[in-house]
C-alpha positions as CSV (number, residue, x, y, z in Angstrom):
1,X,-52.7,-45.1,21.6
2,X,-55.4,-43.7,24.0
3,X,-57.8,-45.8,26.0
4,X,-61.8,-45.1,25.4
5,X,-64.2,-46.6,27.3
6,X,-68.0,-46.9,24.9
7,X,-71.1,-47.3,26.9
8,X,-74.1,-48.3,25.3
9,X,-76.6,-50.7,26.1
10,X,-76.7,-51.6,22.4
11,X,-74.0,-54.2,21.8
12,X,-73.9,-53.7,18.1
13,X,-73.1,-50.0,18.9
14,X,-70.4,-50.9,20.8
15,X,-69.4,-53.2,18.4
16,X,-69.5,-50.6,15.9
17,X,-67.8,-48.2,17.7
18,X,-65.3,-50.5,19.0
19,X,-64.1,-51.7,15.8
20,X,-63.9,-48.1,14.5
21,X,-61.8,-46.7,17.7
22,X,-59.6,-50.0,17.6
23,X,-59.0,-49.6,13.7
24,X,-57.7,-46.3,14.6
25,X,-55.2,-47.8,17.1
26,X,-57.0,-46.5,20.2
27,X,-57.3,-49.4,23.3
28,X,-61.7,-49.8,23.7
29,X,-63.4,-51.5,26.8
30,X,-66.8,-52.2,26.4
31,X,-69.9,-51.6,29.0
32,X,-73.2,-52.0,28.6
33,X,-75.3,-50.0,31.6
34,X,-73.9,-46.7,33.0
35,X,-73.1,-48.9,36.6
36,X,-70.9,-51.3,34.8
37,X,-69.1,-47.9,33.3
38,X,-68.9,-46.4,36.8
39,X,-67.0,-49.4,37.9
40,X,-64.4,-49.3,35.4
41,X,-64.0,-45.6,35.4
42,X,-63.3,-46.5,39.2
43,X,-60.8,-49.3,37.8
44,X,-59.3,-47.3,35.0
45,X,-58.4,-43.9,34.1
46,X,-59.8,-43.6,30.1
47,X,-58.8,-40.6,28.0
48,X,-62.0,-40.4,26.1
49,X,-65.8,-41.8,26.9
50,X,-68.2,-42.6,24.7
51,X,-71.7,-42.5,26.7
52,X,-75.3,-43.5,25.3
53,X,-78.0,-40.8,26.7
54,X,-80.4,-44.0,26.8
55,X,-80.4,-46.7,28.5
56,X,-82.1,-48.5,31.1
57,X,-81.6,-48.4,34.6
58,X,-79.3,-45.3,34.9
59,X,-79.7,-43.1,31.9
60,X,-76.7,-41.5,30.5
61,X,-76.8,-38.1,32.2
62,X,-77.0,-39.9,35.7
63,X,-74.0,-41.8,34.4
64,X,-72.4,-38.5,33.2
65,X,-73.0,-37.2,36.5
66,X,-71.5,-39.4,38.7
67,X,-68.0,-39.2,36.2
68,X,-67.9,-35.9,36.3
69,X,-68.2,-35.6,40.4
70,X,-65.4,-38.2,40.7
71,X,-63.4,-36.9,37.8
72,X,-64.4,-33.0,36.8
73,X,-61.6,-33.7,34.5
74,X,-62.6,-36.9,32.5
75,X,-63.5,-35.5,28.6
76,X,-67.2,-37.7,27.5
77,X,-68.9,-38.0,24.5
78,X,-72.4,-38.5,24.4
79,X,-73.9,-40.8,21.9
80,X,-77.7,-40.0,20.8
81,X,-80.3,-41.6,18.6
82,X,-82.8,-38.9,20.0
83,X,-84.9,-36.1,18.1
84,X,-85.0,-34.7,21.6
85,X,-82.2,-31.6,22.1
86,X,-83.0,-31.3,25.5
87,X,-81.1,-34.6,26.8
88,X,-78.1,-33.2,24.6
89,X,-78.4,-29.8,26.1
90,X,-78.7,-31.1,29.6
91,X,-75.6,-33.7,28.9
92,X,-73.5,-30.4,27.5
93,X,-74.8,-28.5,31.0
94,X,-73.6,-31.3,32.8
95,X,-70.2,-30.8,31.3
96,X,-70.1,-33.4,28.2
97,X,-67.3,-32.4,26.0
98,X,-69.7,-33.1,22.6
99,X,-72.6,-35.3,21.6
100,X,-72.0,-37.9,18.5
101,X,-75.4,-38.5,16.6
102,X,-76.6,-42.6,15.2
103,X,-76.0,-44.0,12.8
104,X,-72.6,-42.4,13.2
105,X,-70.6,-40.0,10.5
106,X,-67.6,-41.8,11.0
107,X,-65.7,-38.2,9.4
108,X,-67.4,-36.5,12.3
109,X,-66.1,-39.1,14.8
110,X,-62.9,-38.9,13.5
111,X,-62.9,-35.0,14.5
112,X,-64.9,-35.5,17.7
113,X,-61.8,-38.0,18.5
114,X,-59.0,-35.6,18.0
115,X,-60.3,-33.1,19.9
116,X,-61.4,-34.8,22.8
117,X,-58.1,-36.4,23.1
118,X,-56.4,-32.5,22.7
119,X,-58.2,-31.7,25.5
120,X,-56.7,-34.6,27.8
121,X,-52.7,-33.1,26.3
């Protein structure tokens, strides 16, 4: 079982997300703003992060940014509903292990999943 922590301010996303992640035995905590996911991070050590690109107050690259300063090592997956490549391209810059597109393709997840957790091995 690994431990994923899915940001979004979106509940239903998280919802979403959660049940998926939990139905494949994996431990989810919820946030809902990228400072609430800072906190935990700080709390917790997760092996995977799901992280929306939008969302008010910090975005999701701010959020990414201030993970990856206090963990270079801590593997995120961006969540998008954007047209717009250029937040995905900056997340990826910013050192986003891969970006997972709404509505999800749960096959996609599923493969997103496995390899984000082979890079924590």
């Amino acid at each position: 079982m690994a431990s994923m922590l899915v940001v979004d301010d979106e509940r239903d996303i998280v919802r979403i997300l959660g049940e998926f992640l939990g139905s494949h035995g994996h431990e989810v905590t919820a946030a809902h703003s990228g400072t609430q996911a800072l906190s935990l991070a700080r709390q917790h050590r997760f092996d995977l992060v799901f992280l929306d690109i939008v969302m008010p107050g910090m975005d999701g690259n701010e959020t990414l940014r201030r993970l990856r300063t206090e963990d270079p090592s801590q593997v995120v997956v961006m969540i998008t509903g954007l047209a717009d490549e250029n937040a995905v391209i900056e997340s990826m810059t910013l050192g986003a292990f891969d970006s997972i597109r709404k509505p999800f393709d749960f096959k996609n997840l599923e493969r997103v999943v496995a390899l984000g957790l082979a890079m924590r091995a």
